[in-house]
C-alpha positions as CSV (number, residue, x, y, z in Angstrom):
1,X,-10.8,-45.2,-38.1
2,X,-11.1,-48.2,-35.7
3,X,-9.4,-51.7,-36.5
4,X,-11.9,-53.4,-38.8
5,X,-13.1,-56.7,-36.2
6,X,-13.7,-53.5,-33.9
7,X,-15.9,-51.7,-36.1
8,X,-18.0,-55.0,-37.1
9,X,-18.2,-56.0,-33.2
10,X,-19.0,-52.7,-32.3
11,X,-20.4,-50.1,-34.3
12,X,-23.1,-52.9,-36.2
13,X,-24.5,-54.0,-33.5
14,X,-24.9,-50.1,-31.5
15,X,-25.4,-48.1,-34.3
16,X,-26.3,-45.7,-32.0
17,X,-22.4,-45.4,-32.0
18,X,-22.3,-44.7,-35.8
19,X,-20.3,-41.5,-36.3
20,X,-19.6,-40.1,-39.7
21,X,-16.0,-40.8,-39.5
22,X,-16.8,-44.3,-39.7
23,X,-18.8,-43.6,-42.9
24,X,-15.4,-42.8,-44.6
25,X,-14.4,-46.4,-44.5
26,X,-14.9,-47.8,-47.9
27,X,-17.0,-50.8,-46.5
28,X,-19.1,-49.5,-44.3
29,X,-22.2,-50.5,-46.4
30,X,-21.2,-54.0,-46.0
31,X,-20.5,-54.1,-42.6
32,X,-24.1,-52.5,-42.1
33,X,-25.6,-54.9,-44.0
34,X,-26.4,-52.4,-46.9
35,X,-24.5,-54.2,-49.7
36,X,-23.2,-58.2,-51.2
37,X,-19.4,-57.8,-51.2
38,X,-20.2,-61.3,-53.0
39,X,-22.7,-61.0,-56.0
40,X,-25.8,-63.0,-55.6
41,X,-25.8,-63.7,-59.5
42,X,-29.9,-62.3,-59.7
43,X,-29.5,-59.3,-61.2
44,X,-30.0,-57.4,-58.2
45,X,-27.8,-54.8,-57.3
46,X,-25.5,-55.3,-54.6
47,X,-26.3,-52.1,-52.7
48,X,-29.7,-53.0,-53.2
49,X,-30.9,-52.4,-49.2
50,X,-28.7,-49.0,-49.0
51,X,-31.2,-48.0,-51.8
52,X,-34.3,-49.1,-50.1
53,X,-33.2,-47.2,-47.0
54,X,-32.3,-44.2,-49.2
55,X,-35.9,-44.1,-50.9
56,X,-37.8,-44.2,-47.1
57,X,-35.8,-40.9,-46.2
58,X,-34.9,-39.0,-50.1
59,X,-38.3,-37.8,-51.5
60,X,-38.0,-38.7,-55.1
61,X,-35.2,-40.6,-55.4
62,X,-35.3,-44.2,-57.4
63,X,-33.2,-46.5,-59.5
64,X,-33.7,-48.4,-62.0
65,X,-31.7,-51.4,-64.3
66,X,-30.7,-50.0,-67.6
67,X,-28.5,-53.1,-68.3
68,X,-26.8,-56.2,-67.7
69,X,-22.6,-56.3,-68.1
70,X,-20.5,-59.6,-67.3
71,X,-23.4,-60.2,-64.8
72,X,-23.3,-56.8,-63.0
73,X,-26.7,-54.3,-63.0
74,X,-25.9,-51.0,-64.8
75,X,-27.6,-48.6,-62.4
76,X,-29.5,-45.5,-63.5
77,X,-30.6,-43.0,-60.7
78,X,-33.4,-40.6,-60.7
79,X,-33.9,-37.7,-58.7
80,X,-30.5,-37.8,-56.8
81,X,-30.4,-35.0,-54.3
82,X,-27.4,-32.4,-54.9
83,X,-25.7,-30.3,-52.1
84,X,-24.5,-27.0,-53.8
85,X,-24.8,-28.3,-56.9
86,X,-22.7,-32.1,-56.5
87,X,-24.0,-35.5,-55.7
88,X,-23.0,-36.5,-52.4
89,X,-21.5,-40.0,-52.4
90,X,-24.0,-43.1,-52.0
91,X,-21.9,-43.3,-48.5
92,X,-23.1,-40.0,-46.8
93,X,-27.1,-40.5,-48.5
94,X,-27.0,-43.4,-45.9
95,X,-25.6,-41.5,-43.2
96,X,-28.0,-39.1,-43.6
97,X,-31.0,-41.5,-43.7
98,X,-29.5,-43.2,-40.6
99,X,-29.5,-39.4,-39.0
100,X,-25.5,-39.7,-38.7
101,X,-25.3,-37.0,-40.8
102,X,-27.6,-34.0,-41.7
103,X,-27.7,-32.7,-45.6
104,X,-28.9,-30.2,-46.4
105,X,-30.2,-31.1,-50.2
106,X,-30.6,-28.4,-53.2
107,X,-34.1,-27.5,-54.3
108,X,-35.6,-29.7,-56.8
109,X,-34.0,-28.3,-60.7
110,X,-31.6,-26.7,-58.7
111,X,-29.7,-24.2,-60.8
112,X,-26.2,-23.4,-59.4
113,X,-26.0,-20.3,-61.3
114,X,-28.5,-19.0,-58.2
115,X,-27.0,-20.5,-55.3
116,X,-26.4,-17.2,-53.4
117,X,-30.1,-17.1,-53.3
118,X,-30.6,-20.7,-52.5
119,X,-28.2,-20.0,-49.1
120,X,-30.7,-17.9,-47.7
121,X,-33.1,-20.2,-47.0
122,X,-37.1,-21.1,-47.7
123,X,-37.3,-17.3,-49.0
124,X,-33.9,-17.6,-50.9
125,X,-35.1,-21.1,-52.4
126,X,-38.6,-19.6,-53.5
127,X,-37.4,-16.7,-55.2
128,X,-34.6,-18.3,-56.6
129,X,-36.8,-21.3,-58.4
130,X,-39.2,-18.5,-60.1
131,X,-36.3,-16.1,-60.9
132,X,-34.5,-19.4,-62.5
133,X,-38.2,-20.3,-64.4
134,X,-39.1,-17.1,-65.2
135,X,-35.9,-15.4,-66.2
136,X,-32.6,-15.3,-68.0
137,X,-29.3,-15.8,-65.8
138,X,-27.8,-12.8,-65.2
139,X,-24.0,-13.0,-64.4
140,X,-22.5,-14.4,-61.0
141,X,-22.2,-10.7,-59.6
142,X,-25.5,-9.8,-60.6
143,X,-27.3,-12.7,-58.8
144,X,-25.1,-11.8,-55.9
145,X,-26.5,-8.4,-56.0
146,X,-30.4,-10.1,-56.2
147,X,-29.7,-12.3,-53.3
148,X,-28.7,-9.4,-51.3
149,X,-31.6,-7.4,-52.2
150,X,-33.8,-10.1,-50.5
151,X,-31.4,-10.6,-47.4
152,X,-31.9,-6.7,-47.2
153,X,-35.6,-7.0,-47.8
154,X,-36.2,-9.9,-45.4
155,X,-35.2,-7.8,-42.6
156,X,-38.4,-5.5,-43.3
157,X,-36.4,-2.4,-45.1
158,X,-38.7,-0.8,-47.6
159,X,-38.0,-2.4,-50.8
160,X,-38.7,-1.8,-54.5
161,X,-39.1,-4.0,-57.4
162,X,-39.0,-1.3,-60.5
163,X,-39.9,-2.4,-63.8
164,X,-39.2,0.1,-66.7
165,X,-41.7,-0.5,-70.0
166,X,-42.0,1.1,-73.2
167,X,-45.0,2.8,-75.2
168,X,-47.4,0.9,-76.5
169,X,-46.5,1.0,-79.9
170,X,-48.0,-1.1,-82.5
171,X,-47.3,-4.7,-82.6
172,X,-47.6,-6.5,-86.2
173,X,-50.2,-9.5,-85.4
174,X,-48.0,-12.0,-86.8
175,X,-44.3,-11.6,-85.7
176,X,-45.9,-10.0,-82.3
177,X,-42.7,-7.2,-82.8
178,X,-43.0,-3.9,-83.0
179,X,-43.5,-1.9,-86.1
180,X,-43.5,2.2,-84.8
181,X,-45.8,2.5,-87.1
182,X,-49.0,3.9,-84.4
183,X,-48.8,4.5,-80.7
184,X,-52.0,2.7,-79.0
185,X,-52.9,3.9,-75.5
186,X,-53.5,-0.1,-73.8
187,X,-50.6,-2.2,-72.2
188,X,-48.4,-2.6,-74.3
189,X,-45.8,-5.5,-75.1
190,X,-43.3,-5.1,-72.7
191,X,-46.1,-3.8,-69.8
192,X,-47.7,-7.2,-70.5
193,X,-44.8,-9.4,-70.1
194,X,-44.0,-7.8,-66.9
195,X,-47.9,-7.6,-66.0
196,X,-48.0,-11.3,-66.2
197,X,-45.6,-11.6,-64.0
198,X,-45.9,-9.6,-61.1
199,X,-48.6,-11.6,-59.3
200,X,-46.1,-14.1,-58.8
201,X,-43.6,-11.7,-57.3
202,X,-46.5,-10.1,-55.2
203,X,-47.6,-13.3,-53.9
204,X,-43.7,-14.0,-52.5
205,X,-43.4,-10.6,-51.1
206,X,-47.2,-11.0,-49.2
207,X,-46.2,-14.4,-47.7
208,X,-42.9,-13.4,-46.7
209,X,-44.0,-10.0,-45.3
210,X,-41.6,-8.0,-47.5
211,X,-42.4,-4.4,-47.3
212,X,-42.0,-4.1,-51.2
213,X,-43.5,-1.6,-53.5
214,X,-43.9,-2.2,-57.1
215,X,-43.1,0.9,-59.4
216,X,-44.0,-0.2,-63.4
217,X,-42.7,3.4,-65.1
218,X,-43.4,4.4,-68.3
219,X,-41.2,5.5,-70.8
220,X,-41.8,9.4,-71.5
221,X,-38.5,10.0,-72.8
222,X,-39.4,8.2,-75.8
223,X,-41.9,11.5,-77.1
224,X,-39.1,12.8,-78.7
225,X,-39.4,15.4,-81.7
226,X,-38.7,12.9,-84.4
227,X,-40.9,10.2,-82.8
228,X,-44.1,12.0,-82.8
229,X,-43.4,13.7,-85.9
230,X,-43.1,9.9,-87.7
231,X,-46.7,9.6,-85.8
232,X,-48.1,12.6,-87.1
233,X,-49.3,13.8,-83.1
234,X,-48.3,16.2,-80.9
235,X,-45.9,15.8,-78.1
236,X,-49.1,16.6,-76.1
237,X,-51.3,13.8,-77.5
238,X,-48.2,11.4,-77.3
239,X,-48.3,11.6,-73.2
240,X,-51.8,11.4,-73.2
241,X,-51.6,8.3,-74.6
242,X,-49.2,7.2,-72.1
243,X,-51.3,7.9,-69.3
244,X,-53.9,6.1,-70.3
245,X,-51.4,3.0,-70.9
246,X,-50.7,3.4,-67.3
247,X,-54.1,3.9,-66.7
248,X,-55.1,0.5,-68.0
249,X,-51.9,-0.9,-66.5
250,X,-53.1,-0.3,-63.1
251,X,-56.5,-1.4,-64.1
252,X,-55.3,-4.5,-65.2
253,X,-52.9,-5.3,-61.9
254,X,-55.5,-4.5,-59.8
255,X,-54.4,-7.7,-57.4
256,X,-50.8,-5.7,-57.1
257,X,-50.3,-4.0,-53.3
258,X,-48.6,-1.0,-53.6
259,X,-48.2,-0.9,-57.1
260,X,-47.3,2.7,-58.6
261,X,-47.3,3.6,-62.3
262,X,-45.3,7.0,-62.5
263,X,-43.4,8.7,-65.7
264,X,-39.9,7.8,-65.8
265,X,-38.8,11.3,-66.0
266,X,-41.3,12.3,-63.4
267,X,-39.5,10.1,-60.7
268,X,-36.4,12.5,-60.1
269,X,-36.6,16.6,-61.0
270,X,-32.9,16.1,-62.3
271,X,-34.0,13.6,-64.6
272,X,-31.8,15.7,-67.4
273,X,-28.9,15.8,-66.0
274,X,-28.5,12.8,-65.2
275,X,-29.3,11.5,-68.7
276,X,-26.6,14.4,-69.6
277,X,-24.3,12.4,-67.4
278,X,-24.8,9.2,-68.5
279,X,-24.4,10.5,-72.4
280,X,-20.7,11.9,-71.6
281,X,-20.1,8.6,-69.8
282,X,-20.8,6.2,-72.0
283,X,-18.7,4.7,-75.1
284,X,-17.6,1.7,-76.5
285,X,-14.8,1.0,-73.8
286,X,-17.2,2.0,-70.6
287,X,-20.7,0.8,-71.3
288,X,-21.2,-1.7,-68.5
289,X,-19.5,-0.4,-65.3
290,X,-18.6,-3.5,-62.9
291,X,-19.1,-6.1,-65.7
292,X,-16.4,-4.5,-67.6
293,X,-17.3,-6.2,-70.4
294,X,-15.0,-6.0,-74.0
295,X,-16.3,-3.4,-76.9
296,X,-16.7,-7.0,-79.1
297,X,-19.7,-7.7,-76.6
298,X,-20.6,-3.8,-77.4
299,X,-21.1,-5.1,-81.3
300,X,-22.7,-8.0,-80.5
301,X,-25.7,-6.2,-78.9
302,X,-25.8,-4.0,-81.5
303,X,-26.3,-7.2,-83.7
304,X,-29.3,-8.4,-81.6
305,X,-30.6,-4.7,-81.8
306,X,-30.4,-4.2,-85.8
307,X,-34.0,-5.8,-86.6
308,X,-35.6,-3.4,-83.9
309,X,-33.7,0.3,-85.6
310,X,-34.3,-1.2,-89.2
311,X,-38.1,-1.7,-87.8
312,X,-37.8,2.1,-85.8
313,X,-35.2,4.0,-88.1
314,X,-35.3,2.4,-91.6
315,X,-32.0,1.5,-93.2
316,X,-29.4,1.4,-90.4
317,X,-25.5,2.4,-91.2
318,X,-24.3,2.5,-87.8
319,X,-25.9,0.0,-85.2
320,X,-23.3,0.7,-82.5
321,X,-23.6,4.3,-82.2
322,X,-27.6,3.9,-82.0
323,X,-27.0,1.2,-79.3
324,X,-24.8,3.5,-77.2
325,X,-27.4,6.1,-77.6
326,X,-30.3,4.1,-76.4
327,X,-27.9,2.7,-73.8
328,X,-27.4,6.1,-72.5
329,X,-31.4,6.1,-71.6
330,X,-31.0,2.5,-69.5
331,X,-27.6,3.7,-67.8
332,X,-29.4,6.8,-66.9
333,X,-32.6,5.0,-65.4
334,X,-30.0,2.5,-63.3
335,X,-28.7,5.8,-61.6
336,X,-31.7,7.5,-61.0
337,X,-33.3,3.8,-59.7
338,X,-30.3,3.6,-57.4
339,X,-30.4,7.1,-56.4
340,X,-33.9,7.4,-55.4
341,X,-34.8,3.9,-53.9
342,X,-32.7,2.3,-50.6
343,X,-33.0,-1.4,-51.5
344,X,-34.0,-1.8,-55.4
345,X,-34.5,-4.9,-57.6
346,X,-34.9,-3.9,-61.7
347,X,-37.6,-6.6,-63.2
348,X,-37.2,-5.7,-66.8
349,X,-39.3,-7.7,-69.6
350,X,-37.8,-5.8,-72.7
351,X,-34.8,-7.3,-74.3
352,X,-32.0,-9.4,-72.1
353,X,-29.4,-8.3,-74.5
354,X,-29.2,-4.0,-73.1
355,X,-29.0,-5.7,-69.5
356,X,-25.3,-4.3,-68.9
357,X,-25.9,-0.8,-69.7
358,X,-28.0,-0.7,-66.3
359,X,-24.7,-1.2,-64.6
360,X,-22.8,1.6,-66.6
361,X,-23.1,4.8,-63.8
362,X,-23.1,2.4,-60.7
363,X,-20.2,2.3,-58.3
364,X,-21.9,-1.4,-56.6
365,X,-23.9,-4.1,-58.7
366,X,-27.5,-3.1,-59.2
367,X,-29.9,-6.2,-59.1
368,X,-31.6,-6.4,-62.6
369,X,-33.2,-9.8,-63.6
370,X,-34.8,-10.0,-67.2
371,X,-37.7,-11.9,-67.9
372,X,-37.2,-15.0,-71.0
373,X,-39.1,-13.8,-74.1
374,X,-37.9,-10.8,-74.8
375,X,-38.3,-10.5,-78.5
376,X,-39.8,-7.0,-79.3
């Protein structure tokens, strides 16, 4: 740092010759002319002109005067940019509006929890502000995993965004949940909440020229013997039904390029055995692969599962065991998803809480983002 006269003679009147080293110095807003080392006594704040200059250069930011103490402004800021997530000192803001210094600001609501997708740019920002307002946080690795799938994508590898949905059972009008009590042949809960989301995803992949197809499977494995029995139809008239659900699904997403509505079970011939796999694979101490994630959290989704079996099975004496079953089904999907498609992103809308079992067969993270609202 040069000797103090120097840096007033010097770097004030070239500031030209302004270097960010000399923005370390403690007073270099004073010898710019940028703050009052004396206070004026008005009520002004003493950086006062290092805010002005701020404002011309930060979209959005502003101050205001929340209070007077001992004579000194209290000074509340709004919109003050972040850089990964921390303020940068009121120091470097006015090296970077003097062009001493380039920063590189976070989105506006910047979430941290997505930074890997923030780094990658425009694309990495967009998706990572409608992932963060449309979806729950998945953990650290998972996003990792998300913001690789688009670096992957970006480079013009054919990419899929999968979306798994159940039957269209009945919904009760009121609680808008499920009740197993009929099987209707339209789009049903979860198809909707992915439905109204996938223009939005289309609409990134279009202007980004992502070559991205959209597969929204169906359920099948769900026309089991007991289900259809409780139904009083055939296993026949149960997938009947479900074609016609993806029927009007593809009806309704007419908008969608490349959007596919298959069978889950029709999407790999081994389909069985690697359900088979998943079942002698699965228990309470291996349920969610990479995440390795304690048995407690095993209970705990069996907690956030019970209304659904005590809507499905009646009275319910073992939660857990159910939840490992059904888990068995989503671990199974995961391998046949990562299996049969290079670059794969899961968009799930049913519920947040069976995210990990998606992870249970798979030897590297598999992106899976869940969409908020997932009560069913």
């Amino acid at each position: 740092m040069p000797d103090i006269l120097v840096f007033q003679e010097e770097t004030v009147k070239q500031t030209a010759a302004i270097t960010a080293i000399d923005f370390a110095h403690k007073l270099v807003l004073v010898y710019l002319g940028l703050e009052d080392i004396i206070a004026k006594g008005d009520g002004q704040p003493s950086r006062l002109a290092a805010y002005e200059l701020i404002k011309r250069v930060v979209p959005g930011f502003s101050w205001r005067i929340v209070e007077v103490r001992n004579g000194k402004p209290v000074i509340q800021f709004q919109n003050y940019p972040t850089v990964n997530g921390r303020r940068p000192s009121l120091r470097r803001l006015v090296a970077h509006a003097m062009g001493v210094e380039t920063l590189k600001f976070d989105p506006s609501g910047f979430d941290l929890s997505w930074e890997p997708l923030f780094k990658l740019g425009q694309p990495g920002i967009e998706l990572g502000l409608i992932l963060q307002r449309l979806c729950y946080t998945p953990p650290a690795i998972i996003v990792q995993a998300i913001a690789k799938w688009l670096d992957i994508a970006l480079t013009g590898v054919e990419s899929v965004v999968f979306s798994p949905t159940c039957p269209d059972w009945e919904v009760d009008p009121v609680s808008c949940r499920y009740t197993f009590k009929g099987l209707r042949d339209g789009v049903g809960l979860v198809a909707s909440r992915v439905l109204a989301a996938l223009p939005e995803f289309d609409k990134f992949c279009q202007k980004w020229g992502l070559n991205v197809r959209f597969i929204v499977a169906i359920g099948d494995f769900e026309a089991t013997t007991e289900s259809c029995a409780k139904l009083g139809i055939t296993r026949s008239e149960f997938l009947t039904r479900l074609e016609h659900s993806q029927q009007a699904f593809q009806l309704a997403a007419m908008g969608i390029a490349n959007l596919q509505t298959p069978f889950i079970t029709k999407l790999d011939d081994n389909w069985p055995l690697i359900q088979g796999g998943a079942a002698s694979s699965l228990n309470k101490n291996n349920f969610s692969g990479l995440l390795r994630w304690s048995p407690r959290k095993l209970i705990e989704i069996a907690e956030a599962r019970l209304s659904l079996y005590q809507r499905w099975y009646g009275q319910v004496s073992d939660p857990v065991s159910l939840t490992l079953a059904q888990g068995t089904d989503y671990a199974a999907i995961g391998q046949l998803v990562s299996t049969n498609f290079a670059n794969p992103l899961v968009l799930a809308g049913d519920q947040a809480a069976m995210a990990a079992f998606w992870q249970a067969l798979q030897d590297t993270p598999l992106a899976v983002v869940y969409l908020r609202g997932e009560k069913y």
